[in-house]
MIROLO-524066 format. One record per residue (C-alpha): chain; z, y, x; residue number from 0. Coordinates in steps of 0.5 Angstrom, whole numbers, plus 2048, in hexadecimal, padded with zeros to 3 digits. Each point is the difference from the previous one (the first is absolute). Layout:
<sites>
 chain  zz  yy  xx resi
     A   Z   Y   X  NUM
...
</sites>
This chain:
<sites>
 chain  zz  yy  xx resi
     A 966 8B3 8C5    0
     A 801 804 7FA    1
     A 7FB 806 7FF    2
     A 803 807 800    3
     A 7FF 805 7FA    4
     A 7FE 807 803    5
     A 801 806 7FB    6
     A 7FD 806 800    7
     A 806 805 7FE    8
     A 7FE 807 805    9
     A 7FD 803 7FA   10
     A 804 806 7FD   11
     A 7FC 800 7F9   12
     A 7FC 807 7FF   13
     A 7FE 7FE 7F9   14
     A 806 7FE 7FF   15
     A 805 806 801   16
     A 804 7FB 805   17
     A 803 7FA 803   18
     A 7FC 7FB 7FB   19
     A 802 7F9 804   20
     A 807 802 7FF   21
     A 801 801 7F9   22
     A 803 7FC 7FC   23
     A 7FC 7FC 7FA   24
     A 805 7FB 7FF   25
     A 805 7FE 7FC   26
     A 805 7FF 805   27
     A 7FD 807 805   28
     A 7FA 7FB 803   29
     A 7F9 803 802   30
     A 7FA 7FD 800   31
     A 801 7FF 808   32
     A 806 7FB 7FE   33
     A 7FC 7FC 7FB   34
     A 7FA 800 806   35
     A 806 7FD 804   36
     A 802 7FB 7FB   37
     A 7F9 7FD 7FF   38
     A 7FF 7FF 807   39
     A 807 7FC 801   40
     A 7FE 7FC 7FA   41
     A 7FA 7FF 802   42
     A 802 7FE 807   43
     A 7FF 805 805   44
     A 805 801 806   45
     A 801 808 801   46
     A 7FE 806 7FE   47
     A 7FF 807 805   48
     A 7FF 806 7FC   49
     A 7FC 805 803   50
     A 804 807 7FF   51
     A 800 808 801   52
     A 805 803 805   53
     A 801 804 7FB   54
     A 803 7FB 7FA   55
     A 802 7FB 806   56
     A 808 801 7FF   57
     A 800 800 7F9   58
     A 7FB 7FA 7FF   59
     A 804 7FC 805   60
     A 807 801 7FC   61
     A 7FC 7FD 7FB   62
     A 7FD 7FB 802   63
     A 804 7FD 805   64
     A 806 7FF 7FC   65
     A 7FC 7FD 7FA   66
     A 7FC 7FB 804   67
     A 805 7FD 805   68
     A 801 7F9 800   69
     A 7FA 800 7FB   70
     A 7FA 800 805   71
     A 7FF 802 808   72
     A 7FF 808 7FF   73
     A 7FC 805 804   74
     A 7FE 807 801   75
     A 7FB 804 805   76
     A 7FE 807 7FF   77
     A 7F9 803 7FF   78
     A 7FF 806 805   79
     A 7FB 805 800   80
     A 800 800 808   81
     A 7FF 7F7 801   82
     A 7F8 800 802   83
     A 7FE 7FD 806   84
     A 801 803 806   85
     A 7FC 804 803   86
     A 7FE 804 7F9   87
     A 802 806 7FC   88
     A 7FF 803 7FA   89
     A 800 807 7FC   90
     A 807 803 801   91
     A 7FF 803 7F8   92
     A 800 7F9 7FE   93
     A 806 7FE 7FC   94
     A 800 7F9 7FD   95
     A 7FF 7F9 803   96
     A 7F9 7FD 801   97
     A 800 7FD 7F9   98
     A 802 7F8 7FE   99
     A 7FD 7FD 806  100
     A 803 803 805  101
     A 807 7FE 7FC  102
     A 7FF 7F9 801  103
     A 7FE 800 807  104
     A 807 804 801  105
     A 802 7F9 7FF  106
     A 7FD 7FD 805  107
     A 806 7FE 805  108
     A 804 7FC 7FB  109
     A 7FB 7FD 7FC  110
     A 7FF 7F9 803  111
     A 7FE 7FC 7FA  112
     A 7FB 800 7FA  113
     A 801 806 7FC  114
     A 7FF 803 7FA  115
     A 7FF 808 7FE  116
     A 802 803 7FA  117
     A 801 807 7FE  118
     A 807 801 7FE  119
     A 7FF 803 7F9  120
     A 7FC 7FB 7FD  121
     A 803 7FA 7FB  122
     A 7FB 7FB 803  123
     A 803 7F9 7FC  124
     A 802 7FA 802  125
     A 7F9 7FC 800  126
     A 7FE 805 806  127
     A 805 7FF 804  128
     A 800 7F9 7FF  129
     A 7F8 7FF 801  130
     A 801 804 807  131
     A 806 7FC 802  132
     A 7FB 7FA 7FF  133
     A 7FA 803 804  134
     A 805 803 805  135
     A 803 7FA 802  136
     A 7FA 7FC 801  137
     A 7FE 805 806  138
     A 802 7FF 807  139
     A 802 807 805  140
     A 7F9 801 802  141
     A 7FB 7FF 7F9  142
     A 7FC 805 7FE  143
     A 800 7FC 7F8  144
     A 803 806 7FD  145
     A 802 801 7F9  146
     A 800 806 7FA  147
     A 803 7FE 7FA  148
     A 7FB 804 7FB  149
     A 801 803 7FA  150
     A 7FB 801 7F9  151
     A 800 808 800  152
     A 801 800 7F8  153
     A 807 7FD 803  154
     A 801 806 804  155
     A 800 806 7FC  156
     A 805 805 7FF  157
     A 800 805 7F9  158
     A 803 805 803  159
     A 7FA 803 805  160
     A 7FB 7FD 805  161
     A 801 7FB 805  162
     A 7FE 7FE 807  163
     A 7FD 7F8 801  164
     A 7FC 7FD 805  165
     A 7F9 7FD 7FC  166
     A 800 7F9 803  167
     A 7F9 7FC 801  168
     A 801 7FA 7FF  169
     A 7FB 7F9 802  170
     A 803 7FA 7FF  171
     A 806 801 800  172
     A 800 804 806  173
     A 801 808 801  174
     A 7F9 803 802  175
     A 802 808 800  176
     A 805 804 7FD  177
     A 7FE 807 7FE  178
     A 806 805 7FF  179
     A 800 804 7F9  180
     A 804 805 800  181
     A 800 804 7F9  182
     A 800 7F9 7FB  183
     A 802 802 7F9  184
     A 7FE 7FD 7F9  185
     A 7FD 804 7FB  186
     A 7FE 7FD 7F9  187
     A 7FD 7F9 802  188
     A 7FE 801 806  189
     A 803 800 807  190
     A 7FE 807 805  191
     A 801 801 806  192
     A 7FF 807 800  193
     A 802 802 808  194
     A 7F8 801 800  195
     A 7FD 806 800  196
     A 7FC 7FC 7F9  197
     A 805 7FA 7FD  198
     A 7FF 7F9 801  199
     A 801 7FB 7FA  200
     A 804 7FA 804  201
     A 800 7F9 7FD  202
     A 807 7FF 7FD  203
     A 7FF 7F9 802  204
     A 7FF 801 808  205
     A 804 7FD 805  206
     A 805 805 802  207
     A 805 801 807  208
     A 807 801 7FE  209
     A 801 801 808  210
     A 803 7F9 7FF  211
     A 7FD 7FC 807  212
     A 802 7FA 804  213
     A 7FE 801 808  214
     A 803 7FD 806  215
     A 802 802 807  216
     A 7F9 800 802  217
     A 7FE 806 7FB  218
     A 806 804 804  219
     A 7FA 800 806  220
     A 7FB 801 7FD  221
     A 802 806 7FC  222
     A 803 803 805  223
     A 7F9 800 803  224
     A 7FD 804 7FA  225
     A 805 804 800  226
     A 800 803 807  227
     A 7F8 802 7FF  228
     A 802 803 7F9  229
     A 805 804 803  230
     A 7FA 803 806  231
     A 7FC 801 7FA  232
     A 803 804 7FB  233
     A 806 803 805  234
     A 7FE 807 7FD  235
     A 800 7FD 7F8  236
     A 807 802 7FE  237
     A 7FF 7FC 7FA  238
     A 7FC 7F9 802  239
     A 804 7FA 7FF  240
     A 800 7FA 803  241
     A 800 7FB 7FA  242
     A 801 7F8 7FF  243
     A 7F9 7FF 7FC  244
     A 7FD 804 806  245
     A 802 7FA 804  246
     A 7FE 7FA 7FD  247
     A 7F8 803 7FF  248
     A 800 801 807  249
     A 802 7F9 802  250
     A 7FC 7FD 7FA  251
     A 7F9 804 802  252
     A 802 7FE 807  253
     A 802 7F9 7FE  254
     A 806 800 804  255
     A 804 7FE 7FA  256
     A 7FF 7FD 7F9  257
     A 805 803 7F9  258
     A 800 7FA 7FB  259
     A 802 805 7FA  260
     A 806 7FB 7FB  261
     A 7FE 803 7F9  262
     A 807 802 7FC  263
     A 7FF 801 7F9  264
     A 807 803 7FF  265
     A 800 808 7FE  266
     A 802 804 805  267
     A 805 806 7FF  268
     A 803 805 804  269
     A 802 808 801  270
     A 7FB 803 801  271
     A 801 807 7FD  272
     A 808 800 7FD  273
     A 7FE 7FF 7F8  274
     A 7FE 7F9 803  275
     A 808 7FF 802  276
     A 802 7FE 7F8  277
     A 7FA 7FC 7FF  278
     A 802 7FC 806  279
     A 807 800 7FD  280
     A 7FE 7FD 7FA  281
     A 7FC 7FB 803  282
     A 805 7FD 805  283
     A 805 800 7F9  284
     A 7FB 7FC 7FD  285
     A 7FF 7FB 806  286
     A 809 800 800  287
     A 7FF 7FD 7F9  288
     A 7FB 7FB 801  289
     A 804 7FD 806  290
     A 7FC 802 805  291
     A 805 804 805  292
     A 808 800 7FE  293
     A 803 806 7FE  294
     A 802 802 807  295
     A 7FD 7FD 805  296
     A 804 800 807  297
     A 807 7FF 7FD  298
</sites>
């Protein structure tokens, strides 16, 4: 069984000013979630599921279904607000979903396989898929031997404002602690993460998640538990998010779980903030001249 790739495509892009995962960088009116796509079918993955918001579903749907059919299995769930455990409720003035964890357990009925979670406006490069698929197609249905593809953090900065990265502690090859900054911006030579009260010098050589994680069915229980006690304990918060990274701590302090990290030296790049879109435009043009992707990619 190939593993399945989930995309978290919910997000209606606020620092961006719109619908990010939609836009065209392509020369052929490709977005980064084509390219996404593209890499994972050549690195052998069987399917891909894209978690949505109701709100983009029609337009997302005429995109994509006509785009990828005949290409790769495709598939769609919804990220809805209301889909907490039975029993509980929440802050009727709260408006968003739970936050990125909450988004993968919204697959947690079709998904039956092995899996990788990426986000869906981040150009990852085709040496973490591959390394993923590799780690996934080692696991079987109930393993607990997850998998992170990590990042150097110098690799992941944009020039057009502060970012947000999980800091990764790593021990022999394995992820021990993922501590989430928020506010991470480079000013001179040094990299800040300045979403504390005083900012806080990051090594830029550090180990970064790109939210680019390999589970297997087994992570759907497990998150799912987790989840039902963070719904209980932060029902009033408005705000509170249920992230992946908040996950996999839990399951490494409690030893449920083990996340081997796959080092990726490739720079990432994505759009962030719009001033990103052209800089990503001309790195894809850059790889079309060197080979690596054709000039379009679906025909």
């Amino acid at each position: 069984m190939k593993p399945t790739l989930l995309i978290l495509a919910a997000g209606l892009g606020s620092r961006y000013g719109g619908v990010k995962q939609m836009d065209p960088i392509g020369p052929s009116g490709e977005n980064i979630i084509d390219y996404s796509v593209f890499d994972a079918l050549s690195a052998g993955f069987g399917r891909v599921v894209f978690v949505i918001n109701a709100k983009i579903e029609q337009e997302f749907k005429e995109v994509y279904e006509d785009r990828l059919k005949g290409k790769i299995d495709t598939d769609y769930v919804i990220q809805d607000l209301r889909d907490i455990p039975e029993g509980l409720s929440f802050n009727p003035e709260r408006v968003k979903p739970w936050g990125t964890g909450h988004a993968v357990l919204a697959a947690r009925n079709i998904i039956h396989e092995p899996f990788a979670v990426i986000n869906a406006d981040d150009f990852y490069g085709r040496e973490a898929f591959q390394v993923m698929y590799n780690h996934l197609s080692t696991l079987a249905l109930q393993d607990t031997a997850y998998a992170m593809v990590g990042f150097q953090l110098k690799n992941t900065l944009s020039e057009n404002g502060s970012v947000s990265r999980g800091i990764c502690e790593v021990e022999q090859g394995l992820l021990t602690d993922v501590v989430e900054r928020t506010k991470i911006i480079r000013k001179g030579n040094q990299v800040l993460d300045q979403g504390e009260k005083t900012p806080i010098e990051l090594d830029e050589n550090s180990w970064v998640s790109m939210n680019f994680w390999g589970f297997t069915p087994k992570y759907f229980e497990q998150s799912g538990t987790f989840f039902a006690d963070f719904v209980r304990d932060n029902a009033q918060n408005i705000k509170a998010e249920f992230y992946i990274p908040y996950v996999t701590n839990l399951l490494i302090n409690n030893k449920e779980a083990s996340v081997k990290v796959l080092e990726s030296r490739d720079h990432w790049f994505g759009v962030t903030y719009r001033e990103d879109k052209e800089e990503t435009m001309q790195k894809v043009r850059e790889m079309i001249a060197e080979g690596r992707y054709p000039e379009n990619l679906w025909s």
